[in-house]
PQR file of N, CA, C, O and H, with PARSE charges and radii, in Angstrom:
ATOM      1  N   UNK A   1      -7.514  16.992  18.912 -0.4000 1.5000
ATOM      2  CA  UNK A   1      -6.608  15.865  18.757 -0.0000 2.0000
ATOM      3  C   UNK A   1      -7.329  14.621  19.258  0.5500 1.7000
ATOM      4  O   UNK A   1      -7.953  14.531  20.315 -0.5500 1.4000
ATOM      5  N   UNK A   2      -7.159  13.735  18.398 -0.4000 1.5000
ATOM      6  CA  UNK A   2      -7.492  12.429  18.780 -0.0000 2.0000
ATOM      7  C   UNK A   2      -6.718  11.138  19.066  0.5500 1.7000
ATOM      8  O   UNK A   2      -5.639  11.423  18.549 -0.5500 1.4000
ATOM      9  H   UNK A   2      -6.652  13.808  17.539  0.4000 1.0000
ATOM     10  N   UNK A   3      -6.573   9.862  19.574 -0.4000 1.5000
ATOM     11  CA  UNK A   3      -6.106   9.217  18.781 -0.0000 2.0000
ATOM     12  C   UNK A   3      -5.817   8.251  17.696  0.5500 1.7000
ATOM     13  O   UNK A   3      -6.745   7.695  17.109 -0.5500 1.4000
ATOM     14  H   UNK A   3      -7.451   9.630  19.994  0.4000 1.0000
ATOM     15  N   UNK A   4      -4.281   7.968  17.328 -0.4000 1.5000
ATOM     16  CA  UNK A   4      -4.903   7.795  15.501 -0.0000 2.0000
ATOM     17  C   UNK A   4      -4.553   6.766  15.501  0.5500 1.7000
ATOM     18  O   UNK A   4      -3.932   6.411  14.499 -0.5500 1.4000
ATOM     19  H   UNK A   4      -3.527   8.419  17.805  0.4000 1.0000
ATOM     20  N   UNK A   5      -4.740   5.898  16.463 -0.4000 1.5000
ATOM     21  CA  UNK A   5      -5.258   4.241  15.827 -0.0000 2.0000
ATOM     22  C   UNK A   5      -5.867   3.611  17.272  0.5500 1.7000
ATOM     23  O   UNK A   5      -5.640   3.817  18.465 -0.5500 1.4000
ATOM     24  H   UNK A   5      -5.245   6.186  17.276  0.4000 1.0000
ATOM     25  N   UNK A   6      -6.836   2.660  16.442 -0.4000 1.5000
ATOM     26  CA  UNK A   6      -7.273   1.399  17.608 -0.0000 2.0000
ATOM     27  C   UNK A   6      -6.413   0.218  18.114  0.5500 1.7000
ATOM     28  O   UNK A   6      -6.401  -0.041  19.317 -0.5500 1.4000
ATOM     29  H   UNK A   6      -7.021   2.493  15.473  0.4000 1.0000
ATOM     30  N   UNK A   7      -5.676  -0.521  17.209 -0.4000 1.5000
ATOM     31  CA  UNK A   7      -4.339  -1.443  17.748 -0.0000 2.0000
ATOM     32  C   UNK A   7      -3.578  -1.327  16.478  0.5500 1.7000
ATOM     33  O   UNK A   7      -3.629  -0.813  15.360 -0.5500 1.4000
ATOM     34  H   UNK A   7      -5.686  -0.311  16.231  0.4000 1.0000
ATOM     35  N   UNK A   8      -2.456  -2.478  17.650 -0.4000 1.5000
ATOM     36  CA  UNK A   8      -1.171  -2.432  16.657 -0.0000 2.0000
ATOM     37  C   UNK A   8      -0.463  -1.721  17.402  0.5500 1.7000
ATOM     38  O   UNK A   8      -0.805  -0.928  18.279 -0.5500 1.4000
ATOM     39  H   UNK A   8      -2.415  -2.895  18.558  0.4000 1.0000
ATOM     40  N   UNK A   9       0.922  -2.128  16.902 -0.4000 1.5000
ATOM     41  CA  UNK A   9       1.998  -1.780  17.486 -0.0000 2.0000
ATOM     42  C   UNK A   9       3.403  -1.138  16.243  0.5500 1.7000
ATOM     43  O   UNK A   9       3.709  -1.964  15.383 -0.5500 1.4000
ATOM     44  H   UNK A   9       1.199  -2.772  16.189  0.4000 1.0000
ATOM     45  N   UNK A  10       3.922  -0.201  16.210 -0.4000 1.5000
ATOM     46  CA  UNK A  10       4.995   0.278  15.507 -0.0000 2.0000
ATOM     47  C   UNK A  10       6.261  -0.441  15.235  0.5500 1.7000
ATOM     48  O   UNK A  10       6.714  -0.405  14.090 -0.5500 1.4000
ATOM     49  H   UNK A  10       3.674   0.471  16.908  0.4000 1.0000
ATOM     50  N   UNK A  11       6.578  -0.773  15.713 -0.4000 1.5000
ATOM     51  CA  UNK A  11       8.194  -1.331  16.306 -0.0000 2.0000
ATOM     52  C   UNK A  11       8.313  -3.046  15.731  0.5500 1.7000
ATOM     53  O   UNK A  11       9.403  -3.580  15.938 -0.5500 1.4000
ATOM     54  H   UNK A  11       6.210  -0.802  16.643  0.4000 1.0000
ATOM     55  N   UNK A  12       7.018  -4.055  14.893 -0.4000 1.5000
ATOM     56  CA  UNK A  12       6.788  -5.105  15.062 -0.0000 2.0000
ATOM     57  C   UNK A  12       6.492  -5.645  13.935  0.5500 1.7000
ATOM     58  O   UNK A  12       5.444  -5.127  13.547 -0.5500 1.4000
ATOM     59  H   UNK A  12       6.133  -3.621  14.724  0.4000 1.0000
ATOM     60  N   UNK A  13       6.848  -6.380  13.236 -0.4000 1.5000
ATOM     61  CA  UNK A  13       5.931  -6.816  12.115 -0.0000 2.0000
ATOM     62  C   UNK A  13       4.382  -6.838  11.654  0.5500 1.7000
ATOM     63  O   UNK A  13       3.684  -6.294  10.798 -0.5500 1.4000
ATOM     64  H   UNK A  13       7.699  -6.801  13.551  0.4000 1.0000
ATOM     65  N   UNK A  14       4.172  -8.179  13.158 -0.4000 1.5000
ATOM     66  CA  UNK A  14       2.587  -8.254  13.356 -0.0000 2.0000
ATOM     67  C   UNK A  14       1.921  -7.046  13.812  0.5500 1.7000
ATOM     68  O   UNK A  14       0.781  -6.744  13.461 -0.5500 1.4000
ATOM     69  H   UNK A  14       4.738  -8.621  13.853  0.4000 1.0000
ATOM     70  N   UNK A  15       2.771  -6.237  14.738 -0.4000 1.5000
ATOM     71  CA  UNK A  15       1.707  -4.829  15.048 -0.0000 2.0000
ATOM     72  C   UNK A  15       1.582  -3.781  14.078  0.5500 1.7000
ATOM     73  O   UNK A  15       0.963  -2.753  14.350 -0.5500 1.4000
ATOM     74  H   UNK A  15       3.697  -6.482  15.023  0.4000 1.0000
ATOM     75  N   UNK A  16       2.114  -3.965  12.989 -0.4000 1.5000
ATOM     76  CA  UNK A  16       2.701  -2.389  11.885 -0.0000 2.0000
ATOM     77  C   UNK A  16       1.599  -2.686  11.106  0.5500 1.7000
ATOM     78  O   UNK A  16       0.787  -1.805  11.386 -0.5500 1.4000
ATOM     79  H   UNK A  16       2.616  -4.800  12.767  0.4000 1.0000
ATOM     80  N   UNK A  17       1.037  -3.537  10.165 -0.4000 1.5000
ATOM     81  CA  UNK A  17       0.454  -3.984   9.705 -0.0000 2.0000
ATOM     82  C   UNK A  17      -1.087  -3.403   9.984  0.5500 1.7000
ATOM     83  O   UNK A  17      -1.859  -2.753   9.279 -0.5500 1.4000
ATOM     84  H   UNK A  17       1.697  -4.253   9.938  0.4000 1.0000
ATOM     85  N   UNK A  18      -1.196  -4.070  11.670 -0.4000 1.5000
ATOM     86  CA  UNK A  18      -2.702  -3.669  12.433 -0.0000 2.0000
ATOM     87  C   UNK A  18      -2.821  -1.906  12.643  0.5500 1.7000
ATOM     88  O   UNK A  18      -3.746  -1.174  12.292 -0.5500 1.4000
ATOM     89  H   UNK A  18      -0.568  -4.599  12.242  0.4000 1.0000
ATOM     90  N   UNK A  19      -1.515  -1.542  13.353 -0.4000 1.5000
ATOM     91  CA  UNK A  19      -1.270  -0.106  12.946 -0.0000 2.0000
ATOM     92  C   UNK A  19      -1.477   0.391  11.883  0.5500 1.7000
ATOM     93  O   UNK A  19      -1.572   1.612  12.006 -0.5500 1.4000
ATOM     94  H   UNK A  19      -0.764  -2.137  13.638  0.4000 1.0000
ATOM     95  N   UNK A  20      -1.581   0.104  11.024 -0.4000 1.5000
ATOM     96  CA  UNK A  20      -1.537   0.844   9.381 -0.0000 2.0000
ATOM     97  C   UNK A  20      -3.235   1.216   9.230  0.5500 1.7000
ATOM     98  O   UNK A  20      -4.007   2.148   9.005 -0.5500 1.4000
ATOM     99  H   UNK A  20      -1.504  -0.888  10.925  0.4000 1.0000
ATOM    100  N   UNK A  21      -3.185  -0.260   9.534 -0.4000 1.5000
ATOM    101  CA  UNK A  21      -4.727  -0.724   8.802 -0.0000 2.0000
ATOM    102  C   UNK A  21      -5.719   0.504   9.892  0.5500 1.7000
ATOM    103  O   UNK A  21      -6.537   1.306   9.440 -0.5500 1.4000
ATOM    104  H   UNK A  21      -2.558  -1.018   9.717  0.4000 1.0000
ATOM    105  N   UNK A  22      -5.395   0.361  11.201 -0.4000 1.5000
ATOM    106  CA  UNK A  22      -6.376   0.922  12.158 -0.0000 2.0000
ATOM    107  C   UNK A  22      -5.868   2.180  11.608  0.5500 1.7000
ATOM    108  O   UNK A  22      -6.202   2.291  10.428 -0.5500 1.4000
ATOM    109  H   UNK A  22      -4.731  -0.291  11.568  0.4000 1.0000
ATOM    110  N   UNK A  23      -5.294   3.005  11.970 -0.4000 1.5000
ATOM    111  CA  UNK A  23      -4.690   4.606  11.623 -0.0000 2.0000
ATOM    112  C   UNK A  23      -5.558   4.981  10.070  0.5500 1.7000
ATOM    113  O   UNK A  23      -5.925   6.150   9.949 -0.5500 1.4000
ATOM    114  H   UNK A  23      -5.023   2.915  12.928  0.4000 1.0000
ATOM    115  N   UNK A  24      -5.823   4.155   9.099 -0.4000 1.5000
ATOM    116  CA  UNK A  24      -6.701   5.129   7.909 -0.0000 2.0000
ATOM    117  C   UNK A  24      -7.600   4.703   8.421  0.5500 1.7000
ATOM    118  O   UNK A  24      -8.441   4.967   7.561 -0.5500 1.4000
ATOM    119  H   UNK A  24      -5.524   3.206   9.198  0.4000 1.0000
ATOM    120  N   UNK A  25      -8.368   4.006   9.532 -0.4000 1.5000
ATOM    121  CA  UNK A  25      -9.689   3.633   9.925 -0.0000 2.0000
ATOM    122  C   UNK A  25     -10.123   5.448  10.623  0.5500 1.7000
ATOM    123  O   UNK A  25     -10.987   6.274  10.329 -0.5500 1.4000
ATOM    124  H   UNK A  25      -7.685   3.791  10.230  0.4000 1.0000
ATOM    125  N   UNK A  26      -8.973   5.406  11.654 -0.4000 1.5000
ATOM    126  CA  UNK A  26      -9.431   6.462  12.178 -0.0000 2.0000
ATOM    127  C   UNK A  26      -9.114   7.555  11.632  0.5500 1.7000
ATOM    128  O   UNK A  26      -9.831   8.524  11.882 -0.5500 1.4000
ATOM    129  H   UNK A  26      -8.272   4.734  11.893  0.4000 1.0000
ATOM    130  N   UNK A  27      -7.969   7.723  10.744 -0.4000 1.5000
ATOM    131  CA  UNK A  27      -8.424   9.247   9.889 -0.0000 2.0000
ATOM    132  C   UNK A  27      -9.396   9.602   9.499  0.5500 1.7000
ATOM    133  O   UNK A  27      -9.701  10.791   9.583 -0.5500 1.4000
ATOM    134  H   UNK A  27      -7.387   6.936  10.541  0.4000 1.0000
ATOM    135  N   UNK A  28     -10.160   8.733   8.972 -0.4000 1.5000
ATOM    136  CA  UNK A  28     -11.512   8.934   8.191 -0.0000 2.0000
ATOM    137  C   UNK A  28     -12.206   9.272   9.615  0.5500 1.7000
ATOM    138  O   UNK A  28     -12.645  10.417   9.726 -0.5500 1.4000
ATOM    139  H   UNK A  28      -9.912   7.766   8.904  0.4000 1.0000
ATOM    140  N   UNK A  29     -12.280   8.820  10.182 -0.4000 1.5000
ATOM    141  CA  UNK A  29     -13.284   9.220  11.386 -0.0000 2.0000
ATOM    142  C   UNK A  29     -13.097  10.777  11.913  0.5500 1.7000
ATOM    143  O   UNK A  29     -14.009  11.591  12.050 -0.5500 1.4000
ATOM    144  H   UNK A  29     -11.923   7.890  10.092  0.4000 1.0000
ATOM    145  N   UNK A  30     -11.466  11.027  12.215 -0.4000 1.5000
ATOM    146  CA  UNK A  30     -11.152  12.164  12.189 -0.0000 2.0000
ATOM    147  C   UNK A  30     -11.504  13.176  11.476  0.5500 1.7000
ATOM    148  O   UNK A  30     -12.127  13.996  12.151 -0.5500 1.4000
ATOM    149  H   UNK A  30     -10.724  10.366  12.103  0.4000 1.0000
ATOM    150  N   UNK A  31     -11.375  13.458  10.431 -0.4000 1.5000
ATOM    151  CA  UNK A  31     -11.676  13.832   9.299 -0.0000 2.0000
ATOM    152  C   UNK A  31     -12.960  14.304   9.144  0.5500 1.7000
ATOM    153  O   UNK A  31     -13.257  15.467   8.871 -0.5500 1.4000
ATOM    154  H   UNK A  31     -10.868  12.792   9.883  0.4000 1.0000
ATOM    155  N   UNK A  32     -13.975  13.076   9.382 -0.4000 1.5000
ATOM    156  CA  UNK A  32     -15.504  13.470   9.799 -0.0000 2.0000
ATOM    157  C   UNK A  32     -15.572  14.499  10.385  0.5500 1.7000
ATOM    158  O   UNK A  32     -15.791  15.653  10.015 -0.5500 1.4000
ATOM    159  H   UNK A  32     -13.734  12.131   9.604  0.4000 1.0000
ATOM    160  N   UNK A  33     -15.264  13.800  11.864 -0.4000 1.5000
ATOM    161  CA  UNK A  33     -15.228  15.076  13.118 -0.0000 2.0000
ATOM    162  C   UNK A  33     -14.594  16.165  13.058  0.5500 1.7000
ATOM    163  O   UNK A  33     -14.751  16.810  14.094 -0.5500 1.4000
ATOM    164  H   UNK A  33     -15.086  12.863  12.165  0.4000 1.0000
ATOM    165  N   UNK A  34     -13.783  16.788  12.125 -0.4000 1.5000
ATOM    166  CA  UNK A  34     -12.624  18.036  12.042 -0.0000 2.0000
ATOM    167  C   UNK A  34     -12.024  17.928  12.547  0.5500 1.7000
ATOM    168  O   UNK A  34     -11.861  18.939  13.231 -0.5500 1.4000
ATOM    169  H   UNK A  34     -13.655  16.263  11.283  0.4000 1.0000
ATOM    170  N   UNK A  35     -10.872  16.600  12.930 -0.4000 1.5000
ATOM    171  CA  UNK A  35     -10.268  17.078  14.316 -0.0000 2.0000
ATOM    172  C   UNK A  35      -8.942  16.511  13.246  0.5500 1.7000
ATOM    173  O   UNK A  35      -8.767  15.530  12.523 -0.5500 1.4000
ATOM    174  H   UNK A  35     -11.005  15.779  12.375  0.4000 1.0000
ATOM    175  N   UNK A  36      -8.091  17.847  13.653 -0.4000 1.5000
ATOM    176  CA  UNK A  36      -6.747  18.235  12.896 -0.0000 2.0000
ATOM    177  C   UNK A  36      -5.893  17.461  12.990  0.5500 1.7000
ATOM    178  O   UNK A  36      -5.385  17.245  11.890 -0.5500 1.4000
ATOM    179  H   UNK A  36      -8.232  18.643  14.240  0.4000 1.0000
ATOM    180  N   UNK A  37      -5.313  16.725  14.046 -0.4000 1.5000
ATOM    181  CA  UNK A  37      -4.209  16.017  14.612 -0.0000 2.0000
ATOM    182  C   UNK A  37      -4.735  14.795  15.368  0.5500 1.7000
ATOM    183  O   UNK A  37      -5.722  14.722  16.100 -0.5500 1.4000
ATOM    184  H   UNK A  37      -5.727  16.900  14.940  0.4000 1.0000
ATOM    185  N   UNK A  38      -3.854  13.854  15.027 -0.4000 1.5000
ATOM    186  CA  UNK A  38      -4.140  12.346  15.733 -0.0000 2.0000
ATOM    187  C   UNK A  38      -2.909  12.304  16.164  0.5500 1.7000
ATOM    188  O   UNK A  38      -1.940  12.900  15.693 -0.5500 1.4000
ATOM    189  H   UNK A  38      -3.052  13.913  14.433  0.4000 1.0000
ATOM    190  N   UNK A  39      -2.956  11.412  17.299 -0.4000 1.5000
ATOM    191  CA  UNK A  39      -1.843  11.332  17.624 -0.0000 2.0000
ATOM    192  C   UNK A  39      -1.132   9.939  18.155  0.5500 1.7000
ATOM    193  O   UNK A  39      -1.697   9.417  19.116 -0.5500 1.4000
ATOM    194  H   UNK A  39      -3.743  10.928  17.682  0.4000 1.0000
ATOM    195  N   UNK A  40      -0.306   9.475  17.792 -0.4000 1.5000
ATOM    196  CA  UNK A  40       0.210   8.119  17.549 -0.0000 2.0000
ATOM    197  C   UNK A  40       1.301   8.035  18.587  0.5500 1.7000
ATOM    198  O   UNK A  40       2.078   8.975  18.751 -0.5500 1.4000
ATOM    199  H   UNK A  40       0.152   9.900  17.011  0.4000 1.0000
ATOM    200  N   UNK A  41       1.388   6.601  19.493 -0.4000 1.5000
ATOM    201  CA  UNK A  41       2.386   5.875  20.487 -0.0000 2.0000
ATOM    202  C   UNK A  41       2.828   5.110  19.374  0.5500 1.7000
ATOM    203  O   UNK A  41       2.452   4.730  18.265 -0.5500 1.4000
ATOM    204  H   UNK A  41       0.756   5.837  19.359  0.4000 1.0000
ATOM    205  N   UNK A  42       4.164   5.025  20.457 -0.4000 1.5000
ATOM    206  CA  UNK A  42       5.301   3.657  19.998 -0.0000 2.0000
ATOM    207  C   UNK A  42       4.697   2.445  20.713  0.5500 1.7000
ATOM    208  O   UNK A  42       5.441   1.469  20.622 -0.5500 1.4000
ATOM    209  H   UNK A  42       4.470   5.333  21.358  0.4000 1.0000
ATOM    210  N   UNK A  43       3.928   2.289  21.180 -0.4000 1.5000
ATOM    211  CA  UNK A  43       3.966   1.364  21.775 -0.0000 2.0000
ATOM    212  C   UNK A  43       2.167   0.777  21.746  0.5500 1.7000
ATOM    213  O   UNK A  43       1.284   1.615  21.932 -0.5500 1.4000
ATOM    214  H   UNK A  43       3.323   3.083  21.254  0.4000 1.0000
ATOM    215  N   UNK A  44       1.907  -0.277  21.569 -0.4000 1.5000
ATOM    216  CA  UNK A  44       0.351  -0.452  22.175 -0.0000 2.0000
ATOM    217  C   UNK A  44      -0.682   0.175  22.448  0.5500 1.7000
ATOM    218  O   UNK A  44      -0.375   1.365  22.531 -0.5500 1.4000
ATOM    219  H   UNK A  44       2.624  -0.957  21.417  0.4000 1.0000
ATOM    220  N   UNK A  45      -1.611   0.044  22.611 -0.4000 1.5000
ATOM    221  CA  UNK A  45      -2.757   0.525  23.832 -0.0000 2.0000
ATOM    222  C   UNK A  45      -3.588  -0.479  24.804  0.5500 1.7000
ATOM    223  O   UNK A  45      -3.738  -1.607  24.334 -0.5500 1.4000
ATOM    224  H   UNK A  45      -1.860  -0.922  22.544  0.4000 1.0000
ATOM    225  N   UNK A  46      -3.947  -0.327  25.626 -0.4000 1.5000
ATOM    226  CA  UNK A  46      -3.968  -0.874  26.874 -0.0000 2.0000
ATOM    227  C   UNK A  46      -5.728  -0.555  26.941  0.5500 1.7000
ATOM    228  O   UNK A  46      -6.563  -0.099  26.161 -0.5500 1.4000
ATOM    229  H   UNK A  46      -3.824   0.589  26.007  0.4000 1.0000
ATOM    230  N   UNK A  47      -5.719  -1.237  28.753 -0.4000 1.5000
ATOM    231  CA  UNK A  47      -7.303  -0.745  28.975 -0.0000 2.0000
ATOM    232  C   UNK A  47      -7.791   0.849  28.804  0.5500 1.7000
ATOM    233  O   UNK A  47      -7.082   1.776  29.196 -0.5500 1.4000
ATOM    234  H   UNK A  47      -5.040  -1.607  29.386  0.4000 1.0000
ATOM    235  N   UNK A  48      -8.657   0.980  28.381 -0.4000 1.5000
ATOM    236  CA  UNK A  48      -9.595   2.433  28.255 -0.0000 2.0000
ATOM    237  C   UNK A  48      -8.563   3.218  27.156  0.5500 1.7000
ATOM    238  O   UNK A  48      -8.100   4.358  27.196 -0.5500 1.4000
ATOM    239  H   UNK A  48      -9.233   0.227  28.063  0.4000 1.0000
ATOM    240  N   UNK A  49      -8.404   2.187  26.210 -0.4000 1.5000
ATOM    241  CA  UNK A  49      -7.264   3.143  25.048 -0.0000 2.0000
ATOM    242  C   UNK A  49      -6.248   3.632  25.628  0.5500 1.7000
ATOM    243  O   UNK A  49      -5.490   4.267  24.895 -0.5500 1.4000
ATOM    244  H   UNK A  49      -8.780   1.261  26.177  0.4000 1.0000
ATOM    245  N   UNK A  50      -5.952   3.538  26.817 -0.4000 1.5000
ATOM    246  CA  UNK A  50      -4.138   4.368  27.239 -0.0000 2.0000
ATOM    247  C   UNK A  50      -3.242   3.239  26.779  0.5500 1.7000
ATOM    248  O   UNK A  50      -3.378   2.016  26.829 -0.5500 1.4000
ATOM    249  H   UNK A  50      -6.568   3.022  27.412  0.4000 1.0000
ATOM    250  N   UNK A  51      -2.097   4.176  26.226 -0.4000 1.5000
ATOM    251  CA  UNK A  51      -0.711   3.458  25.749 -0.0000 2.0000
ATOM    252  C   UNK A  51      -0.552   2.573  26.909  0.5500 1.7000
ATOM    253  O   UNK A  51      -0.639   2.985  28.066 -0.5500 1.4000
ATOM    254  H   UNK A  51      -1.987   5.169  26.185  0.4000 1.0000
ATOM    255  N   UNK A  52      -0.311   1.315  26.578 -0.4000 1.5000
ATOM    256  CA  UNK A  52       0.424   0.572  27.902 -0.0000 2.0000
ATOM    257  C   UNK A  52       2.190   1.165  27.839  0.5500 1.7000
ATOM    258  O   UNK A  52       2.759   1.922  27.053 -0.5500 1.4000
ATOM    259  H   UNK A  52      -0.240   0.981  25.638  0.4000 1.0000
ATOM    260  N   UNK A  53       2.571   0.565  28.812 -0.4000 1.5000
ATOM    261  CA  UNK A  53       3.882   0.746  29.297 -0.0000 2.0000
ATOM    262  C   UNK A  53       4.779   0.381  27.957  0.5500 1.7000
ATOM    263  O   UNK A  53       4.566  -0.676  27.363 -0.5500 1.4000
ATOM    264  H   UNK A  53       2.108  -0.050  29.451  0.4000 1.0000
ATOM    265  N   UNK A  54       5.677   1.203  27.563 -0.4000 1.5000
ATOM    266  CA  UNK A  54       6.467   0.735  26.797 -0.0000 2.0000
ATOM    267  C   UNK A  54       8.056  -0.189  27.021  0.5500 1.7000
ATOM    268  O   UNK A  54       8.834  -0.130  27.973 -0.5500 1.4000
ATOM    269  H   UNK A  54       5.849   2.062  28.046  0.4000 1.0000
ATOM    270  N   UNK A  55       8.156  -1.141  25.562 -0.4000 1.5000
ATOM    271  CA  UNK A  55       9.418  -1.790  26.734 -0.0000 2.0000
ATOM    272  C   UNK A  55      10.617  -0.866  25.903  0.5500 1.7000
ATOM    273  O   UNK A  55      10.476   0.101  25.154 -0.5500 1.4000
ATOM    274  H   UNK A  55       7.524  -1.189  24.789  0.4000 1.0000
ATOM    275  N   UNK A  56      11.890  -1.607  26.377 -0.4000 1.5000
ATOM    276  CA  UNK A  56      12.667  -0.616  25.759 -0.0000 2.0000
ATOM    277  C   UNK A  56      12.749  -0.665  24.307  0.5500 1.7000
ATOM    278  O   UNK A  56      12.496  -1.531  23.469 -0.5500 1.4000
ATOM    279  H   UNK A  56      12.004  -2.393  26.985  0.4000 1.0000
ATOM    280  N   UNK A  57      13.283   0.815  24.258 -0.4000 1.5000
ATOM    281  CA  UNK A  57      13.460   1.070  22.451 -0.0000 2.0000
ATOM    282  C   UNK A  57      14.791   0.766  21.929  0.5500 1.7000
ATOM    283  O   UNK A  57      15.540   1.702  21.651 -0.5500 1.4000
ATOM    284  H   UNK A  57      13.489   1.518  24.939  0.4000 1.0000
ATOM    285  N   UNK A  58      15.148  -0.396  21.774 -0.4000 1.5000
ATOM    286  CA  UNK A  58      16.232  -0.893  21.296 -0.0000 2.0000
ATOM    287  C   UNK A  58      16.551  -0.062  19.818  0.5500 1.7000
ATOM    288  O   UNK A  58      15.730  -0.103  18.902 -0.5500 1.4000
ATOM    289  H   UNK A  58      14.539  -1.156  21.999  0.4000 1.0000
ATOM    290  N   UNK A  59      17.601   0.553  19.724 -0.4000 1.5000
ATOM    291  CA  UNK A  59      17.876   0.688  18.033 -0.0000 2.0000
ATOM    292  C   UNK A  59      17.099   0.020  16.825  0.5500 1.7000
ATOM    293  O   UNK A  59      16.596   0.654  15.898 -0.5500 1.4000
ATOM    294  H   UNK A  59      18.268   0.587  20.469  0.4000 1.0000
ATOM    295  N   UNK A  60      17.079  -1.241  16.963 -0.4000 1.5000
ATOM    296  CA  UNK A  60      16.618  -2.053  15.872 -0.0000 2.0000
ATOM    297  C   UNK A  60      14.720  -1.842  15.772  0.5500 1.7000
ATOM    298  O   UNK A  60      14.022  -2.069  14.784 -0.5500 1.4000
ATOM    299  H   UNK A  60      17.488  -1.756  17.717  0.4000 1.0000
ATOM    300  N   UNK A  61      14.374  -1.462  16.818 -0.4000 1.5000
ATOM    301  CA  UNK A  61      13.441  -1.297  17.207 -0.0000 2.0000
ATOM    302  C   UNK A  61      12.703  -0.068  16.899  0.5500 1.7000
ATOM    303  O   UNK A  61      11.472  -0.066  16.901 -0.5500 1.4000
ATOM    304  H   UNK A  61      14.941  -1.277  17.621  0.4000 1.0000
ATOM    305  N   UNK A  62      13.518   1.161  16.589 -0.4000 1.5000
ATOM    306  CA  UNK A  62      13.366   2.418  16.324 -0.0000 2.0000
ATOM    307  C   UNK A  62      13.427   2.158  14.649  0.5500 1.7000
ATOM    308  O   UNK A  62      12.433   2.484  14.001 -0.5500 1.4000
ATOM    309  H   UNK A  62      14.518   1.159  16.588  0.4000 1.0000
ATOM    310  N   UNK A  63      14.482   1.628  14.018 -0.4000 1.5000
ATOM    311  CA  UNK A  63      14.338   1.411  12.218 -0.0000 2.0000
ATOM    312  C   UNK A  63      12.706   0.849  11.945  0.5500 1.7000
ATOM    313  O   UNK A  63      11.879   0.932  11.037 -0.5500 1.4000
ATOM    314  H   UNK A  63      15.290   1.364  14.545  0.4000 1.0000
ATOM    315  N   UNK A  64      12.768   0.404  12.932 -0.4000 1.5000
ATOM    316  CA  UNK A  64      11.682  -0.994  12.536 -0.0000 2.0000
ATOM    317  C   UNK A  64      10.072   0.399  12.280  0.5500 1.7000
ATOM    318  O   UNK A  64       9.371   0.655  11.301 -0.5500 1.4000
ATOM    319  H   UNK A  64      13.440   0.337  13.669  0.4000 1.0000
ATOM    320  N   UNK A  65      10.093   0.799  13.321 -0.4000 1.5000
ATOM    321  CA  UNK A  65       8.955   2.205  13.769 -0.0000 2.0000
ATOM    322  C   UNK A  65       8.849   3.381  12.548  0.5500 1.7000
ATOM    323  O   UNK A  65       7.826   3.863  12.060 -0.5500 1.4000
ATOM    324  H   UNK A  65      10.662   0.591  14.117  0.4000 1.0000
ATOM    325  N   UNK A  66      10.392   3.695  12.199 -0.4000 1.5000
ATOM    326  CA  UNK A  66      10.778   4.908  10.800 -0.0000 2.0000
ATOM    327  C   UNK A  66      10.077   4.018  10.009  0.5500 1.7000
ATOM    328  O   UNK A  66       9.054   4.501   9.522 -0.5500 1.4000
ATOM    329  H   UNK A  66      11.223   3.303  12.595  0.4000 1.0000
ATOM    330  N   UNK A  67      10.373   2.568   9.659 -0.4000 1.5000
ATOM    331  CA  UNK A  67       9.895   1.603   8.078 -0.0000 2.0000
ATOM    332  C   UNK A  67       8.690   1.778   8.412  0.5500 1.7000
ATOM    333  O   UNK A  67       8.159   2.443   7.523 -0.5500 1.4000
ATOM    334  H   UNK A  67      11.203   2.176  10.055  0.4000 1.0000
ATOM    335  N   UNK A  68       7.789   1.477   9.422 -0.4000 1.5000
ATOM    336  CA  UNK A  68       6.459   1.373   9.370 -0.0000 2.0000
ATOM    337  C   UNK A  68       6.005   3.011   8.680  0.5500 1.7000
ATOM    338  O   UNK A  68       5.238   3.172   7.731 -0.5500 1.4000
ATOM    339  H   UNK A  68       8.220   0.937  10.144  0.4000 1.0000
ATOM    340  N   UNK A  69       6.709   4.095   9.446 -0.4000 1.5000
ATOM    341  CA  UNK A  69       5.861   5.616   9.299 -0.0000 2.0000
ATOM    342  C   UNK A  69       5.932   5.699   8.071  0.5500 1.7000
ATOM    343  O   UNK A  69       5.139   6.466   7.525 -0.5500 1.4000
ATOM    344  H   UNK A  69       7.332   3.964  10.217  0.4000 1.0000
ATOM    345  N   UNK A  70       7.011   4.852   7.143 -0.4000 1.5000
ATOM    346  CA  UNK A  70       7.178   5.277   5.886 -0.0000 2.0000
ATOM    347  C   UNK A  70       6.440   3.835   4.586  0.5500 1.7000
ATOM    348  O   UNK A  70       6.600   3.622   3.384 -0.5500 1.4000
ATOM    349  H   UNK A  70       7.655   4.229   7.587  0.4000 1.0000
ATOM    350  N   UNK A  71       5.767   3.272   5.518 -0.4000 1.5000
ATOM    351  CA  UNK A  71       4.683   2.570   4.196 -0.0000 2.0000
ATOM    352  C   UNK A  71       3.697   3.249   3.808  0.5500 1.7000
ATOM    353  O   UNK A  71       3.341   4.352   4.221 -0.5500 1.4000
ATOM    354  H   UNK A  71       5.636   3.445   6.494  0.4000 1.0000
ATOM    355  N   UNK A  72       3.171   2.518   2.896 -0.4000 1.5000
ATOM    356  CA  UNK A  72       1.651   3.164   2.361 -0.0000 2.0000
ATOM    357  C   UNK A  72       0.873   2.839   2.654  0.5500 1.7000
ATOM    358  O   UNK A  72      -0.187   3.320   2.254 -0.5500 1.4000
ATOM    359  H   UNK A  72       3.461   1.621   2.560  0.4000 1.0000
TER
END
């Protein structure tokens, strides 16, 4: 398992976008390496790639995260 993006954020307009874009960056990388599962936060990443702190998950905030998982 890896994880499956460099930035971007789920929950956001401006971050879904960077999310998208980074996540087929690193499949392909994955993919290279064999590694089966990536694995994706709601929230950011922070120093040394750890998720930063998440804020709360407001409802509107959670639709917003489903619309992103479900673009192309």
């Amino acid at each position: 398992m890896m994880n499956g993006y460099l930035e971007g954020r789920l929950a956001d307009n401006a971050g879904a976008g960077m999310l998208l874009t980074s996540a087929r960056e690193t499949a392909m990388v994955g993919k290279r390496l064999g590694v089966a599962r990536l694995k994706l936060h709601r929230t950011g990443l922070g120093a040394g790639g750890r998720p930063k702190v998440a804020e709360v998950a407001t409802p509107l905030k959670w639709v917003k995260a489903v619309e992103t998982l479900h673009r192309n």
